[in-house]
PDB file of N, CA, C and O in Angstrom:
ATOM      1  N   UNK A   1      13.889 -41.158   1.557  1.00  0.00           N
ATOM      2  CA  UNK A   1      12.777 -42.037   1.849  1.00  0.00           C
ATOM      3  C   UNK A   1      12.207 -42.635   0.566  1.00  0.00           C
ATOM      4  O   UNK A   1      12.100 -43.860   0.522  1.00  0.00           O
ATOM      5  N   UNK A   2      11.789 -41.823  -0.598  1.00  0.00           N
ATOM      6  CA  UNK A   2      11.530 -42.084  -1.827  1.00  0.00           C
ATOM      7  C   UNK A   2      12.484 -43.490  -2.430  1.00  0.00           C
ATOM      8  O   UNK A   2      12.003 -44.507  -2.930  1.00  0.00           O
ATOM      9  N   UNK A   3      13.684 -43.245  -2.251  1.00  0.00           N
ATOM     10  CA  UNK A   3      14.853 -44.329  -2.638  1.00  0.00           C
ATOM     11  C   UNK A   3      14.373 -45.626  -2.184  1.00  0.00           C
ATOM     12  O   UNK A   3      14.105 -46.608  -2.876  1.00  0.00           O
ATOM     13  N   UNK A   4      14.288 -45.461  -0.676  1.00  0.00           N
ATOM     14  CA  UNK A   4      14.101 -46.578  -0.083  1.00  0.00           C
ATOM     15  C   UNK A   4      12.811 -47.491  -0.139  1.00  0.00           C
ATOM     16  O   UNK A   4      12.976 -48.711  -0.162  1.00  0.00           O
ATOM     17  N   UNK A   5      11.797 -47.070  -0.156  1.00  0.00           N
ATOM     18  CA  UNK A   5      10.462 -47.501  -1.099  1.00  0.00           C
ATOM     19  C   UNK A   5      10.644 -48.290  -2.210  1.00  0.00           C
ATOM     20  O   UNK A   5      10.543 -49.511  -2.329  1.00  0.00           O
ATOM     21  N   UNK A   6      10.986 -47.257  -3.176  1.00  0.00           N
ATOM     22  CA  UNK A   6      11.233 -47.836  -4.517  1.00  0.00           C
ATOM     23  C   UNK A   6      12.493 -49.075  -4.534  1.00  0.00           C
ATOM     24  O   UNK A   6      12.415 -49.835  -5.499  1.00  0.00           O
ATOM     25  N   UNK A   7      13.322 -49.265  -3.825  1.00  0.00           N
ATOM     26  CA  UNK A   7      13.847 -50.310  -3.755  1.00  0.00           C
ATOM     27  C   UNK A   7      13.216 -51.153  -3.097  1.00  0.00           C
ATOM     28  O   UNK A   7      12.995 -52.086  -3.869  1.00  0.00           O
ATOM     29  N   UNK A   8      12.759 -51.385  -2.026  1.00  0.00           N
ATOM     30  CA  UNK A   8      11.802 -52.186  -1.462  1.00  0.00           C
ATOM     31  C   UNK A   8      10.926 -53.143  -2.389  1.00  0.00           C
ATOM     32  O   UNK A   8      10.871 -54.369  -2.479  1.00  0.00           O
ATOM     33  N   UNK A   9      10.075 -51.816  -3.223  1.00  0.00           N
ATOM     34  CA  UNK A   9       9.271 -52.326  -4.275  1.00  0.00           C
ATOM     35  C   UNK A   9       9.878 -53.617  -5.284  1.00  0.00           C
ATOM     36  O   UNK A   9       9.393 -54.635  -5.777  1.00  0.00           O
ATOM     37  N   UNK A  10      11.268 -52.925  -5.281  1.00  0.00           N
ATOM     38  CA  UNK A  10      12.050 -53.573  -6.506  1.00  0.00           C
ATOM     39  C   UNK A  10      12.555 -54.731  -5.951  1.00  0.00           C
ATOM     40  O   UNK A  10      12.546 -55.615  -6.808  1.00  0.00           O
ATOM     41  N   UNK A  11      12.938 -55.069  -5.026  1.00  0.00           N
ATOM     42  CA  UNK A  11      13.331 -56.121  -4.183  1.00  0.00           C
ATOM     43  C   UNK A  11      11.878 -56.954  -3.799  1.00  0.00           C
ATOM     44  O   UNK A  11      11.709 -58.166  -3.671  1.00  0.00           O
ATOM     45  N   UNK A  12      11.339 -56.335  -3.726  1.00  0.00           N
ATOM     46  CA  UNK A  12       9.996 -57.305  -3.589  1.00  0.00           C
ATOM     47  C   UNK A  12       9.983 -58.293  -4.749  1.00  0.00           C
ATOM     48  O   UNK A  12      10.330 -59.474  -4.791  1.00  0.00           O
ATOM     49  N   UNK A  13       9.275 -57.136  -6.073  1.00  0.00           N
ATOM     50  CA  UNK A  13       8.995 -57.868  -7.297  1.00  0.00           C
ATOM     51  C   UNK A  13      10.151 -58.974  -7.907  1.00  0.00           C
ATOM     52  O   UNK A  13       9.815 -59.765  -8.788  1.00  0.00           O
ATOM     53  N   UNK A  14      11.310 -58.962  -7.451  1.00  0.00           N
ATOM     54  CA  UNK A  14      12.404 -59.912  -7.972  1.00  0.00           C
ATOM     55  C   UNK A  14      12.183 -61.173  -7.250  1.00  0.00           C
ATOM     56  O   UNK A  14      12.260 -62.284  -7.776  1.00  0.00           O
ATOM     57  N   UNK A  15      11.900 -60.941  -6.003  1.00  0.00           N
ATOM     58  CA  UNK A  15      11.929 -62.065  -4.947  1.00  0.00           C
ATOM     59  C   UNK A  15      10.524 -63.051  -5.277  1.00  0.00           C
ATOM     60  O   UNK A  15      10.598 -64.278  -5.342  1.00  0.00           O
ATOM     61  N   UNK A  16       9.262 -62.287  -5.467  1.00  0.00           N
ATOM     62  CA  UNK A  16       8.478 -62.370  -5.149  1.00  0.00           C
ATOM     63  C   UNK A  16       7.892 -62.813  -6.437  1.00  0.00           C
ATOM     64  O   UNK A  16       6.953 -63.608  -6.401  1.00  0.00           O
ATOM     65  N   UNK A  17       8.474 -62.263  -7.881  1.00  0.00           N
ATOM     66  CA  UNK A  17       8.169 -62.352  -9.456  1.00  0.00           C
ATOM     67  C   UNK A  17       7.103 -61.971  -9.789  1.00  0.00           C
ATOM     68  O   UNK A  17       6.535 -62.431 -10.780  1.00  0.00           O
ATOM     69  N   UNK A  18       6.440 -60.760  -8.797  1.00  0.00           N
ATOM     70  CA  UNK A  18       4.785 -59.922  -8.351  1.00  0.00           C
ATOM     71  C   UNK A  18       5.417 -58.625  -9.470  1.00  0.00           C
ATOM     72  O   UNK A  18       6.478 -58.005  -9.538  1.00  0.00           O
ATOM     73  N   UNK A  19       4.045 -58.628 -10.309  1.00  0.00           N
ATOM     74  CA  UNK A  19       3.496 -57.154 -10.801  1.00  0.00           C
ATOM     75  C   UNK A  19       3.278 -56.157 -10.025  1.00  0.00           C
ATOM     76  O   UNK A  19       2.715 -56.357  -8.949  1.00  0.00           O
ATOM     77  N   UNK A  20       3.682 -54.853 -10.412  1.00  0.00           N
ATOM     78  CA  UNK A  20       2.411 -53.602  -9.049  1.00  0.00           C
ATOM     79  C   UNK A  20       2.923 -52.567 -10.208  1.00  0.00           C
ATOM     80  O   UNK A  20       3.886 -52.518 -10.974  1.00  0.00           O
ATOM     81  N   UNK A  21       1.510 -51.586  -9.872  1.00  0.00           N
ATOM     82  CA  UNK A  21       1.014 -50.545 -10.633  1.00  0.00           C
ATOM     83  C   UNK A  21       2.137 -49.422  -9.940  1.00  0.00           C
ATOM     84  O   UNK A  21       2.575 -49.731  -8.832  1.00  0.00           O
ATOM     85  N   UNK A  22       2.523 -48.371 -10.446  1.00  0.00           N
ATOM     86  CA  UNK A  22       3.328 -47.553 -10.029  1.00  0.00           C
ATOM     87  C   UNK A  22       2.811 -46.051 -10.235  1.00  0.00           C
ATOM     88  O   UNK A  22       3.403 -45.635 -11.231  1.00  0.00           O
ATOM     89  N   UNK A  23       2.108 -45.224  -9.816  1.00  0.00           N
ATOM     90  CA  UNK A  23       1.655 -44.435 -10.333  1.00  0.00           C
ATOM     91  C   UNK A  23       2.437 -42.724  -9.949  1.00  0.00           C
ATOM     92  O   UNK A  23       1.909 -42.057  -9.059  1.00  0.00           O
ATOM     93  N   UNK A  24       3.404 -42.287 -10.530  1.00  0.00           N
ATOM     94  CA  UNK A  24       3.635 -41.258 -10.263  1.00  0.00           C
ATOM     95  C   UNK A  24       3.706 -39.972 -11.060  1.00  0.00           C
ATOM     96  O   UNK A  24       3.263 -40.136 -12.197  1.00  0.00           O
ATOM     97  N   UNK A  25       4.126 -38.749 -10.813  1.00  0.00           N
ATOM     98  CA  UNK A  25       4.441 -37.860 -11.388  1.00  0.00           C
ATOM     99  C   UNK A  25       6.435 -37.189 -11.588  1.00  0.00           C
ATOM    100  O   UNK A  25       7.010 -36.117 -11.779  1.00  0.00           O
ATOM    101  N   UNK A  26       6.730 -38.384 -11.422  1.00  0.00           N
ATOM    102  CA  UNK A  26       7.915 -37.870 -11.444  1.00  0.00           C
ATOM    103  C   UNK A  26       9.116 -38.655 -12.324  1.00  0.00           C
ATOM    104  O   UNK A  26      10.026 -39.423 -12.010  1.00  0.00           O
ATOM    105  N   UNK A  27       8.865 -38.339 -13.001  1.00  0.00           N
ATOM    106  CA  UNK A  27       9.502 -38.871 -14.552  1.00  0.00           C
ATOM    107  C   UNK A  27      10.724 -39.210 -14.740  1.00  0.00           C
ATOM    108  O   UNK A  27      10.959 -40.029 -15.629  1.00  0.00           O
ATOM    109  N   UNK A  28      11.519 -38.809 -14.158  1.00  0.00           N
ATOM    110  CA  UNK A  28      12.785 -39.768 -14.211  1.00  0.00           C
ATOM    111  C   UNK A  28      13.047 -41.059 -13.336  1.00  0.00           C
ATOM    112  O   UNK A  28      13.937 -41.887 -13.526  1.00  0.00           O
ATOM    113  N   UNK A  29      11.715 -41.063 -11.949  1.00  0.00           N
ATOM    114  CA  UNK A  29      11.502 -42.202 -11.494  1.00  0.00           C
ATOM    115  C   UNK A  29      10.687 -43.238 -11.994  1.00  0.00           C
ATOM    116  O   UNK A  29      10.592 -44.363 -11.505  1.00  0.00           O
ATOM    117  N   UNK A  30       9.949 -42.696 -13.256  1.00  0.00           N
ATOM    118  CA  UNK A  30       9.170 -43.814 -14.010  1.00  0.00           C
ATOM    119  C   UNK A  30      10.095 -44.488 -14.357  1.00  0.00           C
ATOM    120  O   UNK A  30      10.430 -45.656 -14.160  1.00  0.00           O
ATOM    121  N   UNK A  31      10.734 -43.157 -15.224  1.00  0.00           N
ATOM    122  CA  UNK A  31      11.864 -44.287 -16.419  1.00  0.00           C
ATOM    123  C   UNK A  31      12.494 -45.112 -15.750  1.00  0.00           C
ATOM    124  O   UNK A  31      12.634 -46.197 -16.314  1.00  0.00           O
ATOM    125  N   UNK A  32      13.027 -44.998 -14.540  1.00  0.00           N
ATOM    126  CA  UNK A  32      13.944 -45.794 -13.998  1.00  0.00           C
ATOM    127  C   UNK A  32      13.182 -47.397 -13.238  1.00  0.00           C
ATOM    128  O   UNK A  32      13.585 -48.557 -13.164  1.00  0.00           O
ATOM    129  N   UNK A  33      12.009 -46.733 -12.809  1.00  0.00           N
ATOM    130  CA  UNK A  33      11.026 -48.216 -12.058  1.00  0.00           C
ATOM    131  C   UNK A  33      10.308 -48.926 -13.402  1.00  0.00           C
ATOM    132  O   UNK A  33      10.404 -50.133 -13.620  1.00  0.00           O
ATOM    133  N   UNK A  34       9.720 -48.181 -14.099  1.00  0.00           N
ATOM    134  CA  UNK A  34       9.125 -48.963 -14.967  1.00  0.00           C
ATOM    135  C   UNK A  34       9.163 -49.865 -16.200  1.00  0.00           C
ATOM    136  O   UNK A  34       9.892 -49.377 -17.064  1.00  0.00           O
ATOM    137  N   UNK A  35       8.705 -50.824 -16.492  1.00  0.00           N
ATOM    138  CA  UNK A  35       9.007 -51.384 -17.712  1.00  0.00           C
ATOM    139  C   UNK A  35       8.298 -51.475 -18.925  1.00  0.00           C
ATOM    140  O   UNK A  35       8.632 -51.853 -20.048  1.00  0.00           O
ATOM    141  N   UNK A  36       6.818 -50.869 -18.262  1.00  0.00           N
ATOM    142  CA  UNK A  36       6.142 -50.265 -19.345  1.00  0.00           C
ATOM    143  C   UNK A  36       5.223 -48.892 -18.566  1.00  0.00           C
ATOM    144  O   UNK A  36       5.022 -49.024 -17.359  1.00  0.00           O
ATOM    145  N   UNK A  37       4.731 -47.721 -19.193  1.00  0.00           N
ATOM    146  CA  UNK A  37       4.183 -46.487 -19.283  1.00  0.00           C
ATOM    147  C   UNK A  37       2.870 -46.763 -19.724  1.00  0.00           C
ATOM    148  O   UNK A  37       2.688 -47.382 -20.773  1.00  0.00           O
ATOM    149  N   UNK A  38       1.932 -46.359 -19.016  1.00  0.00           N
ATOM    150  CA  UNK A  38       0.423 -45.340 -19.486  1.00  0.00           C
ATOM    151  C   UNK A  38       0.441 -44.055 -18.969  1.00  0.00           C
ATOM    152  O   UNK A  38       0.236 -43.773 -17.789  1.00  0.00           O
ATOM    153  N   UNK A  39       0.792 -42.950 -20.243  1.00  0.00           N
ATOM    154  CA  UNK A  39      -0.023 -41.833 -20.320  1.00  0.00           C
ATOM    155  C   UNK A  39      -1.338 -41.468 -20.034  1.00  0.00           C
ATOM    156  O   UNK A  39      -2.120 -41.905 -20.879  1.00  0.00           O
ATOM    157  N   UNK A  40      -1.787 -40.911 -19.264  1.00  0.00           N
ATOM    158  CA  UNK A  40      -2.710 -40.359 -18.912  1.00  0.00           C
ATOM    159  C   UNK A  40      -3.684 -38.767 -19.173  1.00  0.00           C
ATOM    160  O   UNK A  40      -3.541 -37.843 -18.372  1.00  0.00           O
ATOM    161  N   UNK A  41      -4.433 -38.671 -20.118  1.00  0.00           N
ATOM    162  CA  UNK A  41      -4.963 -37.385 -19.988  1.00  0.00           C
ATOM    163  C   UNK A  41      -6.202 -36.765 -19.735  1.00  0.00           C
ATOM    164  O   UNK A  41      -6.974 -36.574 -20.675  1.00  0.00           O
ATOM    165  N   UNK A  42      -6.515 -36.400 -18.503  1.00  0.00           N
ATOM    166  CA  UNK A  42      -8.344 -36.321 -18.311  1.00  0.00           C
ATOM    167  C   UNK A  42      -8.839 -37.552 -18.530  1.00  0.00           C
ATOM    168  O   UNK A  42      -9.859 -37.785 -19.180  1.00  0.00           O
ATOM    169  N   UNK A  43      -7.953 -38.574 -17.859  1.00  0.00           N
ATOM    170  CA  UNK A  43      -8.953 -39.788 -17.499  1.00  0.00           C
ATOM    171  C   UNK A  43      -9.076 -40.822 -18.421  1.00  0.00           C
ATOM    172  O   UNK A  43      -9.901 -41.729 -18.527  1.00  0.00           O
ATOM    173  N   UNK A  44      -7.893 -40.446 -19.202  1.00  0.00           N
ATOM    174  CA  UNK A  44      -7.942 -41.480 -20.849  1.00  0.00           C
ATOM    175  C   UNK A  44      -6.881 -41.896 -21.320  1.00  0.00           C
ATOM    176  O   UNK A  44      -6.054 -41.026 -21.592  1.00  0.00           O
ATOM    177  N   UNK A  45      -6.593 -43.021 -21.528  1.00  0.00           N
ATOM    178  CA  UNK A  45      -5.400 -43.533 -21.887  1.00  0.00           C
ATOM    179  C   UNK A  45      -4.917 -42.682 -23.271  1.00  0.00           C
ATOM    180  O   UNK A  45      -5.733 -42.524 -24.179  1.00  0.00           O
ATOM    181  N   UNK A  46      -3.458 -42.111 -23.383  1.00  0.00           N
ATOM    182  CA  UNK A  46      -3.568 -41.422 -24.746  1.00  0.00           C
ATOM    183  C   UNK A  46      -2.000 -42.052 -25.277  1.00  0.00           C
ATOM    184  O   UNK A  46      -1.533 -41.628 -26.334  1.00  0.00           O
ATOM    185  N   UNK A  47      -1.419 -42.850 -24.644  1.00  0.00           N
ATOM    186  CA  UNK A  47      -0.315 -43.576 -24.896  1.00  0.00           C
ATOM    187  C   UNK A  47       0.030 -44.675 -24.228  1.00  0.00           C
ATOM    188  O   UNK A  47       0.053 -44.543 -23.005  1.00  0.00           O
ATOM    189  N   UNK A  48       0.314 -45.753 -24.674  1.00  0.00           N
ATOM    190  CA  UNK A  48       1.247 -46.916 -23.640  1.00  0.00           C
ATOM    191  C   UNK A  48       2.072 -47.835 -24.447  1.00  0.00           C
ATOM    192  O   UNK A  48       1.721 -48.435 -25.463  1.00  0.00           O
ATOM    193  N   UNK A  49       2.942 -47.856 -23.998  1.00  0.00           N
ATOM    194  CA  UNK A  49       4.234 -48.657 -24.931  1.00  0.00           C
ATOM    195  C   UNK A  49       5.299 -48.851 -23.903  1.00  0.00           C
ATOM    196  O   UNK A  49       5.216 -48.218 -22.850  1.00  0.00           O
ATOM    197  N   UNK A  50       6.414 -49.770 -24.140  1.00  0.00           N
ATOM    198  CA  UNK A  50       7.848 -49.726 -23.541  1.00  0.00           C
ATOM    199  C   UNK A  50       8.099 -48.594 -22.716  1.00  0.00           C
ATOM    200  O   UNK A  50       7.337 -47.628 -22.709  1.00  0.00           O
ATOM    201  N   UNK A  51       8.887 -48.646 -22.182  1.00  0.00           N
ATOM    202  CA  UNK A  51       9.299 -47.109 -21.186  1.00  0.00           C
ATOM    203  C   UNK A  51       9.793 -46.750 -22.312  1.00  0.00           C
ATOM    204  O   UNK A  51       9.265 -45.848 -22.963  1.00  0.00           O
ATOM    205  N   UNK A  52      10.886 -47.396 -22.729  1.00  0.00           N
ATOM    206  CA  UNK A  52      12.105 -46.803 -23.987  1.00  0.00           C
ATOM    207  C   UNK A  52      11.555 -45.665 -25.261  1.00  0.00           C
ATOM    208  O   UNK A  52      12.082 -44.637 -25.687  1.00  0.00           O
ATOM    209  N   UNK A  53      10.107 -46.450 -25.678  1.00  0.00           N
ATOM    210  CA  UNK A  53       9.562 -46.045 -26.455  1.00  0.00           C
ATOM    211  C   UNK A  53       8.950 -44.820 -26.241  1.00  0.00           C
ATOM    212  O   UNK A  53       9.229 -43.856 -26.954  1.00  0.00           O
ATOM    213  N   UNK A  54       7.622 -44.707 -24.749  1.00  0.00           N
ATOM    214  CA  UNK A  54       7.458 -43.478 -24.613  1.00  0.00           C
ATOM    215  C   UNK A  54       8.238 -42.620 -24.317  1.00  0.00           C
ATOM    216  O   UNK A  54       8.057 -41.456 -24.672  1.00  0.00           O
ATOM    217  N   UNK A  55       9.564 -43.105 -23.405  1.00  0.00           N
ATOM    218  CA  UNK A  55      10.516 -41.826 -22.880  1.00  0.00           C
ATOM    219  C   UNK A  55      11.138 -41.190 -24.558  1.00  0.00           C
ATOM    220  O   UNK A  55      10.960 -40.019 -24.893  1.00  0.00           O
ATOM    221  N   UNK A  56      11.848 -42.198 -25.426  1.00  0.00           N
ATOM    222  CA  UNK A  56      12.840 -41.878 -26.317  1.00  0.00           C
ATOM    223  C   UNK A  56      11.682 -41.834 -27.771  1.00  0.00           C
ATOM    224  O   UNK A  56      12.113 -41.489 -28.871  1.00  0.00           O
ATOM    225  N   UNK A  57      10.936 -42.035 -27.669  1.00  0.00           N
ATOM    226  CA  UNK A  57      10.063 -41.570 -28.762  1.00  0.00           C
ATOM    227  C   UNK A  57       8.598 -41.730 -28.742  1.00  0.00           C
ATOM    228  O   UNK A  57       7.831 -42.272 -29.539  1.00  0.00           O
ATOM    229  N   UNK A  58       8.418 -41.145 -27.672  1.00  0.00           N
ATOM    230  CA  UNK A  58       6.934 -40.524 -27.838  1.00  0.00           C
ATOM    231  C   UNK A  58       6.008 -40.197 -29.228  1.00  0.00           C
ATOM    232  O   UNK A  58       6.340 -39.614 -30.261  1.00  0.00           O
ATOM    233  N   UNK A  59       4.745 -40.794 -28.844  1.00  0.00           N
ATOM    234  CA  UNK A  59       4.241 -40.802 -30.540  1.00  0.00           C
ATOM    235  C   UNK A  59       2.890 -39.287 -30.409  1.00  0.00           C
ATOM    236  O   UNK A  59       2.372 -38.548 -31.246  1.00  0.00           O
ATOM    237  N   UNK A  60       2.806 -39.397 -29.271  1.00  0.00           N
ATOM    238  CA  UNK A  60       1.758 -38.314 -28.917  1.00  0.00           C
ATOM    239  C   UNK A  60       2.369 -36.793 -28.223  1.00  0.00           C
ATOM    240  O   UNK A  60       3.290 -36.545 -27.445  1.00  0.00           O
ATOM    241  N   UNK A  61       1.086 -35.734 -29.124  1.00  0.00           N
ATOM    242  CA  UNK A  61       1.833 -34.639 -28.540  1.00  0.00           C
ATOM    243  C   UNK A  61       1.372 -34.531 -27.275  1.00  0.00           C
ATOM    244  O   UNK A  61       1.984 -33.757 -26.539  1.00  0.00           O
ATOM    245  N   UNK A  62       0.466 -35.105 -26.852  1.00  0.00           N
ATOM    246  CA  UNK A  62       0.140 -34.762 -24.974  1.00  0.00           C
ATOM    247  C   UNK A  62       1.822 -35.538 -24.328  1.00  0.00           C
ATOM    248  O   UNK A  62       2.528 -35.224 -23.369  1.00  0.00           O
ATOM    249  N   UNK A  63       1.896 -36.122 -24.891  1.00  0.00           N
ATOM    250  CA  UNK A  63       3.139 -37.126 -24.166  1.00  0.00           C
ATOM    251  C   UNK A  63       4.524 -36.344 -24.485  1.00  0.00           C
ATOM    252  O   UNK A  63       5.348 -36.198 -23.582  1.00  0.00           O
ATOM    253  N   UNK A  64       4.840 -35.683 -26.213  1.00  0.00           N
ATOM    254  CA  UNK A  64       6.099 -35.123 -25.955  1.00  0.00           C
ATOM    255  C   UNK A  64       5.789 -33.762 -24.741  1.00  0.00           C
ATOM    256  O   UNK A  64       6.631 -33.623 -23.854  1.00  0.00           O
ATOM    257  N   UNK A  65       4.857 -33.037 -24.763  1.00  0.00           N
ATOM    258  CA  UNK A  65       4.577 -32.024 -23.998  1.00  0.00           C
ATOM    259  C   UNK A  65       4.718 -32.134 -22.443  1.00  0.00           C
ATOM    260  O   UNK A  65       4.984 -31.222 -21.660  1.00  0.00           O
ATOM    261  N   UNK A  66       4.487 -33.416 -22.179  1.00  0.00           N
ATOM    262  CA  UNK A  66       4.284 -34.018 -21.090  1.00  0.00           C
ATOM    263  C   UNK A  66       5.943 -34.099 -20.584  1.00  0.00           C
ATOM    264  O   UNK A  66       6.499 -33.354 -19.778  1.00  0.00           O
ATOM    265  N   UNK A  67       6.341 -34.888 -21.095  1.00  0.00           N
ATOM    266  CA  UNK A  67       7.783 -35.423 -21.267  1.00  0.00           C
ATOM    267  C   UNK A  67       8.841 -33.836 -21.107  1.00  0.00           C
ATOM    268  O   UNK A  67       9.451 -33.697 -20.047  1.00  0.00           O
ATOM    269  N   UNK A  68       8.961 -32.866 -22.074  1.00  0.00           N
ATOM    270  CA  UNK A  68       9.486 -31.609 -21.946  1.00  0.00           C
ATOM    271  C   UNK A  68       9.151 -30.809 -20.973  1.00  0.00           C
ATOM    272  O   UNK A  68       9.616 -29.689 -20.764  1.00  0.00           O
ATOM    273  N   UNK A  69       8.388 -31.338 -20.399  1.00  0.00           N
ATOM    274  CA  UNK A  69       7.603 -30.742 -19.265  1.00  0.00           C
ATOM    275  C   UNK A  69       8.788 -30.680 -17.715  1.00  0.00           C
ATOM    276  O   UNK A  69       9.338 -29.905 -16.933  1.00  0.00           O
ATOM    277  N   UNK A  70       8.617 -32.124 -18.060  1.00  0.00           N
ATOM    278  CA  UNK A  70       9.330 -32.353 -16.602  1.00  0.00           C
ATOM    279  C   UNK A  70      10.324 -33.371 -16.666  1.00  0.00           C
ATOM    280  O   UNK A  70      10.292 -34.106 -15.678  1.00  0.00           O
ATOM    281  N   UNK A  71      11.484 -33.747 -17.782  1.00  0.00           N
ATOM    282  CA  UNK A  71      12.676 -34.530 -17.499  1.00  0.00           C
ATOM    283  C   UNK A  71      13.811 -33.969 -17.307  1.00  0.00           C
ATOM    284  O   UNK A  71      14.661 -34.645 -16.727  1.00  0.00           O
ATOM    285  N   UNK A  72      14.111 -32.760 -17.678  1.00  0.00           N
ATOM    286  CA  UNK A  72      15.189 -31.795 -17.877  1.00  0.00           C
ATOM    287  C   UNK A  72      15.681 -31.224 -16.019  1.00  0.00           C
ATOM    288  O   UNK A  72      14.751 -30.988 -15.247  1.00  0.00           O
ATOM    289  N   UNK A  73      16.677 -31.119 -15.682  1.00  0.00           N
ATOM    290  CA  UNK A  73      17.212 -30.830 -14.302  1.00  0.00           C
ATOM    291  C   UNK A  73      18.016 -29.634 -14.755  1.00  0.00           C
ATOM    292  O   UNK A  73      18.015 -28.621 -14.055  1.00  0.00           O
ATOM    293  N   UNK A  74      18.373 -29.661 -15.343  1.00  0.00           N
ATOM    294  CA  UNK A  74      19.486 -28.613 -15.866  1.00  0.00           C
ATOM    295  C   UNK A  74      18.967 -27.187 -15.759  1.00  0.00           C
ATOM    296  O   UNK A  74      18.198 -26.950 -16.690  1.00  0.00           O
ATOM    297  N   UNK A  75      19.148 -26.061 -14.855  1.00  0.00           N
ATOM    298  CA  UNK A  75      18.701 -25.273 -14.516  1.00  0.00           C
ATOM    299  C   UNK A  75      18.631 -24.321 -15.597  1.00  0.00           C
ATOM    300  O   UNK A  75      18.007 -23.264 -15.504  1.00  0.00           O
ATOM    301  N   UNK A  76      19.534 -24.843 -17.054  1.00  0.00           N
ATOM    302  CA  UNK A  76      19.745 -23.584 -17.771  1.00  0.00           C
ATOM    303  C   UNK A  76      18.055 -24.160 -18.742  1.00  0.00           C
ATOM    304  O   UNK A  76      17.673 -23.528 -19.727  1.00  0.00           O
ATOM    305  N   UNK A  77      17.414 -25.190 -18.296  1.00  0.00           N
ATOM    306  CA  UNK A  77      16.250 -25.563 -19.228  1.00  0.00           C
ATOM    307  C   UNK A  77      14.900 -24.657 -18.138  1.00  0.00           C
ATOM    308  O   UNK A  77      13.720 -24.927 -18.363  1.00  0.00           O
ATOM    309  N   UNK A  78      15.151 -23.947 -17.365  1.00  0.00           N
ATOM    310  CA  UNK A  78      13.925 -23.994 -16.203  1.00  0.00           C
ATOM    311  C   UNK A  78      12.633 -22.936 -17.487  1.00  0.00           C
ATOM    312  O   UNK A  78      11.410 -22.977 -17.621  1.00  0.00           O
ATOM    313  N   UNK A  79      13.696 -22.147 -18.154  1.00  0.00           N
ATOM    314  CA  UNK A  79      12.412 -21.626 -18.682  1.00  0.00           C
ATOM    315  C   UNK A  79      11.468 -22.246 -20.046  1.00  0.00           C
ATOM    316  O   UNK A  79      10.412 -21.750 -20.436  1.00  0.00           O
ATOM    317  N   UNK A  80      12.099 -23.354 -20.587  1.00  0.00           N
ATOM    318  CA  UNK A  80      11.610 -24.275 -21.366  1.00  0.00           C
ATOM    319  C   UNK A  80      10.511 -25.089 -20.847  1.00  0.00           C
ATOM    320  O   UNK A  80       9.537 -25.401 -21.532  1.00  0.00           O
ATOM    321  N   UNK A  81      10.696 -25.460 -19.512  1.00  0.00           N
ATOM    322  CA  UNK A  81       9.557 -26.148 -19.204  1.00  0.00           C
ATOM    323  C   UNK A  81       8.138 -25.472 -18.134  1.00  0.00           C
ATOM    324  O   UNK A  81       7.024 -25.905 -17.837  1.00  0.00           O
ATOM    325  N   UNK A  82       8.682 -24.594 -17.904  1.00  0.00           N
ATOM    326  CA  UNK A  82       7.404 -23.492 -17.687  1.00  0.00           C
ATOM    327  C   UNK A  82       6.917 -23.133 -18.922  1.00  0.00           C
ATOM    328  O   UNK A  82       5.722 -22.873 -18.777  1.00  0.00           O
ATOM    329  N   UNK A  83       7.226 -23.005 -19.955  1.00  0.00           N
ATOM    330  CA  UNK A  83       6.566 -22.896 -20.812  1.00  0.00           C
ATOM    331  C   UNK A  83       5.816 -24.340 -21.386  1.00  0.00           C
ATOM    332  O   UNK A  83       4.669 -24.371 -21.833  1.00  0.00           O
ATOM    333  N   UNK A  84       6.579 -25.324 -21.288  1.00  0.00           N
ATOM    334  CA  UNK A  84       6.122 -26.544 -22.095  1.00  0.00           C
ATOM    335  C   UNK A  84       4.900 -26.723 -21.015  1.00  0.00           C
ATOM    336  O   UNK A  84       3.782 -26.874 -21.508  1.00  0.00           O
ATOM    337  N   UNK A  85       5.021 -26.720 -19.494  1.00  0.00           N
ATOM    338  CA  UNK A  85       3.750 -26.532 -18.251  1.00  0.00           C
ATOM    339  C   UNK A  85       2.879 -25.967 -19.073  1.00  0.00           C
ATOM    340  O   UNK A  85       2.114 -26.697 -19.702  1.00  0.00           O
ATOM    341  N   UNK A  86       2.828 -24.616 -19.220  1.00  0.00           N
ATOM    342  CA  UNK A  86       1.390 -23.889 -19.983  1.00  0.00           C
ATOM    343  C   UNK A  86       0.924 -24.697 -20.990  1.00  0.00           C
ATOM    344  O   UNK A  86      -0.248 -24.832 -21.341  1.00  0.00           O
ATOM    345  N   UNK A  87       1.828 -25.186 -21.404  1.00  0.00           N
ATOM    346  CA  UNK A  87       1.451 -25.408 -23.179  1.00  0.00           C
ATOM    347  C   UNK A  87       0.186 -26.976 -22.667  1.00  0.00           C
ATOM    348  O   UNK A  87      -0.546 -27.471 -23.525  1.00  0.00           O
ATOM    349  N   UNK A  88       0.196 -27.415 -21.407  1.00  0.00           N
ATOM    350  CA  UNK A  88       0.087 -28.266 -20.960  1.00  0.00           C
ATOM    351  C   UNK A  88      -1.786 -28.375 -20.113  1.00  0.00           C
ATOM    352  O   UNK A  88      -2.557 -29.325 -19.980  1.00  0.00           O
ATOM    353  N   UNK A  89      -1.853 -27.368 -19.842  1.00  0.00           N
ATOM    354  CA  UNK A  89      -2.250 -26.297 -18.793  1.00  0.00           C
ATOM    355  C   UNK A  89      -4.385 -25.997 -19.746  1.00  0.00           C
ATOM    356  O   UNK A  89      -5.173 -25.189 -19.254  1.00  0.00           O
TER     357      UNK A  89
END
């Protein structure tokens, strides 16, 4: 269902040449929908740049923390990012 949304969206904005805000928590669907990133922390902008830029070089530690947090799938990383979570927390 998620897929199908986000294409929708994406098929919209091509057709349509419309902006829209994307707001999620799930980070490999940013990278992939977005063309630019705002970081968010307690209500405050603490990064925004290129996707490229925040995904591949993050300038803030809320953002690498953020980022190690939750891009990794690879089950042999699960205890890296429970920890990078706390560090977060």
């Amino acid at each position: 269902m998620q897929a199908q949304v986000i294409a929708l969206l994406d098929d919209l904005r091509k057709r349509l040449g419309i902006s829209f805000i994307f707001i999620a928590h799930d980070l490999p669907v940013v990278r992939d929908v977005a063309d630019q990133v705002m970081v968010i922390q307690q209500g405050r902008v603490v990064e925004l740049g290129p996707v490229a830029q925040i995904f591949d070089r993050p300038r803030q530690a809320y953002t690498q923390r953020l980022l190690a947090a939750g891009l990794h799938s690879d089950p042999n990383v699960q205890a890296e990012r429970r920890k990078a979570r706390l560090a977060l927390a």
